[in-house]
C-alpha positions in Angstrom: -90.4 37.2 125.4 -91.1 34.6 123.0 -88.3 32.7 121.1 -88.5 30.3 117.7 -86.8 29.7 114.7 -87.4 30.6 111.3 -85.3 30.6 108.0 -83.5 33.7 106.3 -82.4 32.3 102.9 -81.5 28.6 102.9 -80.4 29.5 106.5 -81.5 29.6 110.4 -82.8 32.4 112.0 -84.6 33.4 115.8 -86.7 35.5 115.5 -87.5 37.1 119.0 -90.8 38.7 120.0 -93.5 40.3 122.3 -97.0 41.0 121.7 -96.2 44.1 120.1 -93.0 43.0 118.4 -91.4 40.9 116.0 -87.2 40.3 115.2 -85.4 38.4 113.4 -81.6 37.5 113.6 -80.2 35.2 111.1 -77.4 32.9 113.2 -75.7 31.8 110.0 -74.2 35.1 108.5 -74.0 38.5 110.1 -74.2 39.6 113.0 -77.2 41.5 111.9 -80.9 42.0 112.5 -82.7 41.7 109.2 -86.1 42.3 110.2 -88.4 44.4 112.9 -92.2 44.6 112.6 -94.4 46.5 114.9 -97.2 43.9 115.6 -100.4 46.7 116.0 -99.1 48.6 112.9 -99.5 47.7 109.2 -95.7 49.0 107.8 -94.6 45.7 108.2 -90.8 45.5 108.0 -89.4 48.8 108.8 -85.8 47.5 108.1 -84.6 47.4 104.5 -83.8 44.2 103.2 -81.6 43.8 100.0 -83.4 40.9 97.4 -82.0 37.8 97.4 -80.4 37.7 94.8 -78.3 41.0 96.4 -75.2 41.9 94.7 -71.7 42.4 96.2 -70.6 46.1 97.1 -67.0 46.4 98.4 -67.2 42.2 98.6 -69.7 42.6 100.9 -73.7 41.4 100.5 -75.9 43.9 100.4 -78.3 42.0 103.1 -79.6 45.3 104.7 -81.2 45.5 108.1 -79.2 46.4 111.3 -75.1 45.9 111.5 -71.6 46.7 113.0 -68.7 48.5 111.6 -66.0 49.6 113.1 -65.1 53.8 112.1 -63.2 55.6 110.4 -64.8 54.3 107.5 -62.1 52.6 105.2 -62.6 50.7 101.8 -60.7 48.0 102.9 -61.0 47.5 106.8 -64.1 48.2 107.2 -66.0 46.7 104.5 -65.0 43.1 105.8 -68.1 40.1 104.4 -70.1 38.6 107.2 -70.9 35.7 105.7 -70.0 32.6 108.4 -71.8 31.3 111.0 -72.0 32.9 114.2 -71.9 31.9 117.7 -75.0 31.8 119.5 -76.0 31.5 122.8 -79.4 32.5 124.3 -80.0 35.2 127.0 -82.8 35.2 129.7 -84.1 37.8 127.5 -82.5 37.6 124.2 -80.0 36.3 122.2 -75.7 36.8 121.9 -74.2 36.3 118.5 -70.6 36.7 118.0 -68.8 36.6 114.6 -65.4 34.7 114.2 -62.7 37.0 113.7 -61.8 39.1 110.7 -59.0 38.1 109.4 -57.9 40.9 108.3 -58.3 43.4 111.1 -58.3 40.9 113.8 -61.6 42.7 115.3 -64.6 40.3 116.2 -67.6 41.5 115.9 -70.8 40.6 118.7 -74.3 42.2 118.8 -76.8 41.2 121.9 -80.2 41.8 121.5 -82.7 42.1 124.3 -86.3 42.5 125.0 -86.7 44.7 128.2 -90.4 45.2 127.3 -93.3 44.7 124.9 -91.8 47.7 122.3 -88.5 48.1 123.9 -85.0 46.5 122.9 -81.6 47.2 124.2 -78.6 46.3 121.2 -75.3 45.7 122.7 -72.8 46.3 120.2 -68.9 44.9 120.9 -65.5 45.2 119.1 -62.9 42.6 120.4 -59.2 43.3 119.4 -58.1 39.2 118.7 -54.7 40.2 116.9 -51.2 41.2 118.3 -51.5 44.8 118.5 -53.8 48.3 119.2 -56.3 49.1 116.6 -57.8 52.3 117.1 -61.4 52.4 116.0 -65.0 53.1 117.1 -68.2 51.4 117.1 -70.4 52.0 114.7 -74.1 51.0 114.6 -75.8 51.1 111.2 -79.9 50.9 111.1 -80.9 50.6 107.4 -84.9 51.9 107.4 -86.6 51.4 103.8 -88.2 54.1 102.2 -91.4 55.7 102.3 -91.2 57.7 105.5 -89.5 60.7 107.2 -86.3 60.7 109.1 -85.8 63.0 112.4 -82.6 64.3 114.5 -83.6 66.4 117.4 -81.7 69.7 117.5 -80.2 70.7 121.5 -82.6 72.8 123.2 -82.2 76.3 122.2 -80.0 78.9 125.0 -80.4 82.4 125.1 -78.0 84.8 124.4 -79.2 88.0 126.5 -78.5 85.3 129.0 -75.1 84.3 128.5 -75.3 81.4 126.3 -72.4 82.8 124.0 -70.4 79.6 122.9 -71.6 76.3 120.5 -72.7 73.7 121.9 -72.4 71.6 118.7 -71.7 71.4 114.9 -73.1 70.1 111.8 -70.7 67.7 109.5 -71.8 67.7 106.0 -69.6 64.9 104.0 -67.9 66.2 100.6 -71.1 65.0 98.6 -73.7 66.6 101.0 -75.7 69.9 99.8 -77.9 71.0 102.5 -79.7 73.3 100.0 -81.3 69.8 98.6 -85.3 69.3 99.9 -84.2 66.1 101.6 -83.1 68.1 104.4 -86.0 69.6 106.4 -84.5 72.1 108.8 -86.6 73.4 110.9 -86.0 74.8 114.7 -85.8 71.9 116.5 -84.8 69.0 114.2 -83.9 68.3 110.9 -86.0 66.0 109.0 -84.7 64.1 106.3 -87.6 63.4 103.8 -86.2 60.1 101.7 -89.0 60.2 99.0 -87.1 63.5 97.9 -83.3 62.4 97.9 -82.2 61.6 94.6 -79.0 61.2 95.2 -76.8 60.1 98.5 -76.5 62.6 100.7 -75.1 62.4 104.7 -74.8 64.6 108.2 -73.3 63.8 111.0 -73.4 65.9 114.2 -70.8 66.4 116.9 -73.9 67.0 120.0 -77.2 65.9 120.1 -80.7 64.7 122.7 -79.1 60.9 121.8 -81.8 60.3 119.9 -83.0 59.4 116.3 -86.4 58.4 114.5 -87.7 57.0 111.6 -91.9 57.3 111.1 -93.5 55.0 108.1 -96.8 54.4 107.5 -97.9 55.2 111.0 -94.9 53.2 113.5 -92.3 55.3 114.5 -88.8 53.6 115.1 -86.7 55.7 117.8 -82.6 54.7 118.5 -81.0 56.4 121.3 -77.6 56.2 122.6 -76.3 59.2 125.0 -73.6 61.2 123.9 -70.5 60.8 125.9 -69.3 64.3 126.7 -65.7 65.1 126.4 -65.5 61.6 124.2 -63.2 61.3 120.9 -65.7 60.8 118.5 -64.4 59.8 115.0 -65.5 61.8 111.6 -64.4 65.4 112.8 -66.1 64.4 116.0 -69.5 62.5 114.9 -71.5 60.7 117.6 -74.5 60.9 115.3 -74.9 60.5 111.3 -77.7 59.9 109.1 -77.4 58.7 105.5 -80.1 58.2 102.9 -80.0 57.9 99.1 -83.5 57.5 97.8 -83.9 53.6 98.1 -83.4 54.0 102.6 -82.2 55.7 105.1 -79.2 54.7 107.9 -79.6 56.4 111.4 -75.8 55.8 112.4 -74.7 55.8 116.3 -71.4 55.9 116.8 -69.1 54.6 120.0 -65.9 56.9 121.4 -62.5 56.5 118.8 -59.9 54.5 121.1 -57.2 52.3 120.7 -58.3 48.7 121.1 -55.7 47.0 122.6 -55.1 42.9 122.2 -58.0 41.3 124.4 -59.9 44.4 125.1 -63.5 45.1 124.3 -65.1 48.7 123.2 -69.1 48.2 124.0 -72.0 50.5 122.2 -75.5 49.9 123.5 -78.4 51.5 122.1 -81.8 50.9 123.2 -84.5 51.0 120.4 -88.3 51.8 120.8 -91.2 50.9 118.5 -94.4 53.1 118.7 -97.8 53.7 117.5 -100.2 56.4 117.2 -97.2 59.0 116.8 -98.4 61.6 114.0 -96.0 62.3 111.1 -93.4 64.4 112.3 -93.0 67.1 109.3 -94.2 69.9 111.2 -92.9 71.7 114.3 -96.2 71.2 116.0 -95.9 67.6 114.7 -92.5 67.3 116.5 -93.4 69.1 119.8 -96.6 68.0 120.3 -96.5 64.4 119.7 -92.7 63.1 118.6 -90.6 64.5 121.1 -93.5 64.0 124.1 -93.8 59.9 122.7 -89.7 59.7 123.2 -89.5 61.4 126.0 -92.1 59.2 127.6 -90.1 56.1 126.5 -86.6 57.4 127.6 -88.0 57.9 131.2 -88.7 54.1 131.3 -85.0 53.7 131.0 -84.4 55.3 133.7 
């Protein structure tokens, strides 16, 4: 691992890398991470990030990259600025940052990135409870992609019913503005692909069970998140551990931690582990999917292991 410093807008920044990747984490707003480049490809940043001259939405910058909410999402609570200085402190292989508390939830936010190889990163997401009493939420990590490429959400293995499989084993969660008859959504038997070039307005799904996994391929380098699904877990959003967003200009792919009640001094942790690969082929086809997506994760999960 390789750390420097750079600057993201009149402020510092590390930026953290291997041979094969690049981050970069500003230390004087967020936490976020505002850029990740894939050093063999050419899609350069495959995070979105807002101009600088970004506008307000909810009083909160629209700075883009990766971040953490807390869920249910609320207009108030959890659209809380990040827009101080952090706390840093540097990691054998990475970086902590830590927010100072919102004042008006009494949650502090802390993300702690971590190169465990040349394409792989482990994000530690945490939600401390600083006031005087419970506050039930989850963690909720947001990855803003920009556009240009094609979202995917593996589906569960299929079961069999002449075999016995006769109950669910997940459900879709459209939200009140989602039409699934829209060509944004690519369902197909084993995923759903969520083509952003074709949403022209927002549209989101969350889902209740899933392989834990999400990608994002542009221009060649595919971006994979994966954060196992806690069985028998209170998951918030009519029981969402996944949910993807896009509107046209990017796409979010949204983890989500168990809903609990946060007592004063206690932590809820996330972690998601994050890949970057080459030489994957566009995954808009079911071959596409089973023959080189899926097969390219599942390589990567096993080093995990």
């Amino acid at each position: 691992m390789k750390l420097s410093k750079t600057d993201y807008r009149g402020g510092e920044a590390l930026v953290l890398s291997t041979r094969a990747i690049e981050l970069v984490l500003p230390t004087q707003v967020g936490p976020r991470v505002t850029s990740l480049r894939s050093l063999k490809g050419k899609a350069g940043n495959l995070l979105l990030e807002f101009p600088a001259d970004e506008k307000r939405y909810h009083g909160v910058f629209l700075r883009g990259g990766h971040r953490l909410w807390h869920s249910p999402e609320d207009i108030v609570r959890t659209y809380q600025p990040d827009d101080e200085p952090l706390t840093v402190k540097l990691l054998p292989q990475g970086v902590s940052l830590v927010q100072p508390t919102e004042k008006l939830t009494g949650l502090q936010k802390g993300l702690k990135v971590e190169l465990l190889g040349e394409r792989t990163i482990k994000v530690t997401h945490t939600l401390t409870n600083r006031g005087p009493w419970a506050v039930e939420c989850a963690p909720w990590a947001l990855t803003m992609l920009r556009a240009g490429g094609v979202g995917v959400i593996p589906l569960l293995p299929k079961g069999d019913h002449a075999s016995g499989d006769l109950l669910p084993n997940y459900a879709l969660v459209p939200w009140t503005f989602t039409d699934l008859s829209l060509p944004v959504w690519q369902v197909r038997r084993d995923f759903i692909g969520i083509d952003v070039s074709r949403a022209k307005i927002a549209q989101k799904l969350g889902l209740t069970n899933y392989p834990g996994w999400s990608a994002y391929w542009n221009a060649g380098t595919t971006f994979v998140k994966y954060s196992p699904v806690i069985l028998g877990a209170r998951y918030p959003d009519l029981g969402s551990c996944f949910e993807g967003f896009t509107n046209g200009a990017f796409i979010e792919l949204e983890t989500l931690g168990p809903l609990q009640a946060i007592a004063p001094g206690k932590t809820s942790t996330h972690v998601e582990h994050w890949a970057v690969l080459e030489g994957v082929a566009k995954p808009a086809t079911n071959a596409a999917f089973a023959h080189s997506l899926a097969p390219a994760v599942n390589a990567w999960l096993r080093t995990l292991k």
